[in-house]
C-alpha positions as CSV (number, residue, x, y, z in Angstrom):
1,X,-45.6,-222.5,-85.5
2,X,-47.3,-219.3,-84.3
3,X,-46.3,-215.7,-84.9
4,X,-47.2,-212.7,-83.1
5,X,-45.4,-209.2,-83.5
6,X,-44.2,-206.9,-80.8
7,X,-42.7,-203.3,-81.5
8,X,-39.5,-204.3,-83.8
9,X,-39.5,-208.2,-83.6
10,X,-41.9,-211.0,-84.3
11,X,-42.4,-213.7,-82.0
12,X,-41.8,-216.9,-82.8
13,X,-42.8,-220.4,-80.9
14,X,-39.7,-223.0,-81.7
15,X,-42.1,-226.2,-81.2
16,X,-39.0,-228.6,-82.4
17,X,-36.6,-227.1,-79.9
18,X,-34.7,-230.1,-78.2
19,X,-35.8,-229.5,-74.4
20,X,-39.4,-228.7,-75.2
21,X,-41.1,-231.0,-72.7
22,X,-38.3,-231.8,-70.6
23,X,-37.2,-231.6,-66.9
24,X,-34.1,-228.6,-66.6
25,X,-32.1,-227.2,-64.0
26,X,-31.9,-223.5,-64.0
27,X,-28.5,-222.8,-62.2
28,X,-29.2,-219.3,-62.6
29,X,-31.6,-219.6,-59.9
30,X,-31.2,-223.0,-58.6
31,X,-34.8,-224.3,-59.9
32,X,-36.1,-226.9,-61.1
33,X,-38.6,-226.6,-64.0
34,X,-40.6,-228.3,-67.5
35,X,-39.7,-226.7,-70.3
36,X,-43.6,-225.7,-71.7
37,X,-42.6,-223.4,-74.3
38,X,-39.8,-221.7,-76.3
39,X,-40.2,-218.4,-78.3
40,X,-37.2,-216.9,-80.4
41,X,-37.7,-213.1,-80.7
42,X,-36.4,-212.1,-84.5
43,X,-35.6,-208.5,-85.6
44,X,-38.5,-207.0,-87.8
45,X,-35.2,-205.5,-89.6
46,X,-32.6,-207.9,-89.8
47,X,-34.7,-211.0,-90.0
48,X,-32.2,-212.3,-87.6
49,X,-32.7,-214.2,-84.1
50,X,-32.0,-211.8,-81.0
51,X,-32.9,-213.8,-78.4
52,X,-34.5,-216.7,-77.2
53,X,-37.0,-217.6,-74.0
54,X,-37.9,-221.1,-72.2
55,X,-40.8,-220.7,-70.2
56,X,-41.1,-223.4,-67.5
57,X,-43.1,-224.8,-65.1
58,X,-42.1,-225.7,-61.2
59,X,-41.4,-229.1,-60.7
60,X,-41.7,-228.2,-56.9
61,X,-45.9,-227.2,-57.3
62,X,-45.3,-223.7,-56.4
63,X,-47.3,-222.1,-59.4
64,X,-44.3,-219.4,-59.8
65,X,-43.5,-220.0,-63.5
66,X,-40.3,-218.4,-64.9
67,X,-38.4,-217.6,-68.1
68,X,-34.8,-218.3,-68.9
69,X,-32.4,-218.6,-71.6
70,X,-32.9,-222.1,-72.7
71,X,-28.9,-222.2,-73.5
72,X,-28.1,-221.6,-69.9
73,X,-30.7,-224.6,-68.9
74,X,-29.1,-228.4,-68.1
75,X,-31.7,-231.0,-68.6
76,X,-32.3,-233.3,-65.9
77,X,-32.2,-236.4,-67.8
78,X,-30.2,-237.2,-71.3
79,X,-32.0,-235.6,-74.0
80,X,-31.8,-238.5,-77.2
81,X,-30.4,-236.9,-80.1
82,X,-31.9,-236.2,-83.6
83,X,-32.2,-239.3,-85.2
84,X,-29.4,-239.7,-88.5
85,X,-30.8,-239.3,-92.1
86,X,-29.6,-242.3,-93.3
87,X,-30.3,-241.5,-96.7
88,X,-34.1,-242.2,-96.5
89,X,-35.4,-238.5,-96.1
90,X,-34.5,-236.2,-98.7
């Protein structure tokens, strides 16, 4: 995990976050994108998250990356679910 600092928040990459990797829809904007990276901005005062960023990458080769919030992104194919703790991690 890497942390940079801005004026009143650090900057956070989430490198476990679920779509990290995967094909999205952005109905926002109608695109079509691979989730390459998630940072979560959190307050230098609170400690608390105030926002959170996907970047992607086209799917359709046009080079125009974009950002988005990666709670308003759908992925494209069923992303599998953490795996239980059955009782043999503690």
């Amino acid at each position: 995990m890497s942390t940079t600092t801005e004026a009143n928040v650090w900057v956070t990459e989430d490198t476990w976050h679920r779509l990290l990797g995967q094909d999205v829809a952005h109905p926002n904007s109608g695109r079509h994108g691979t989730v390459g990276a998630v940072l979560i901005y959190v307050s230098k005062l609170t400690g608390r998250p105030v926002r959170k960023v996907a970047h992607m990458r086209p799917m359709d080769h046009s080079g125009r990356e974009w950002t988005a919030d990666p709670d308003t992104l759908q992925p494209l194919r069923p992303v599998s679910p953490p795996a239980p703790d059955n009782g043999t991690h503690s």
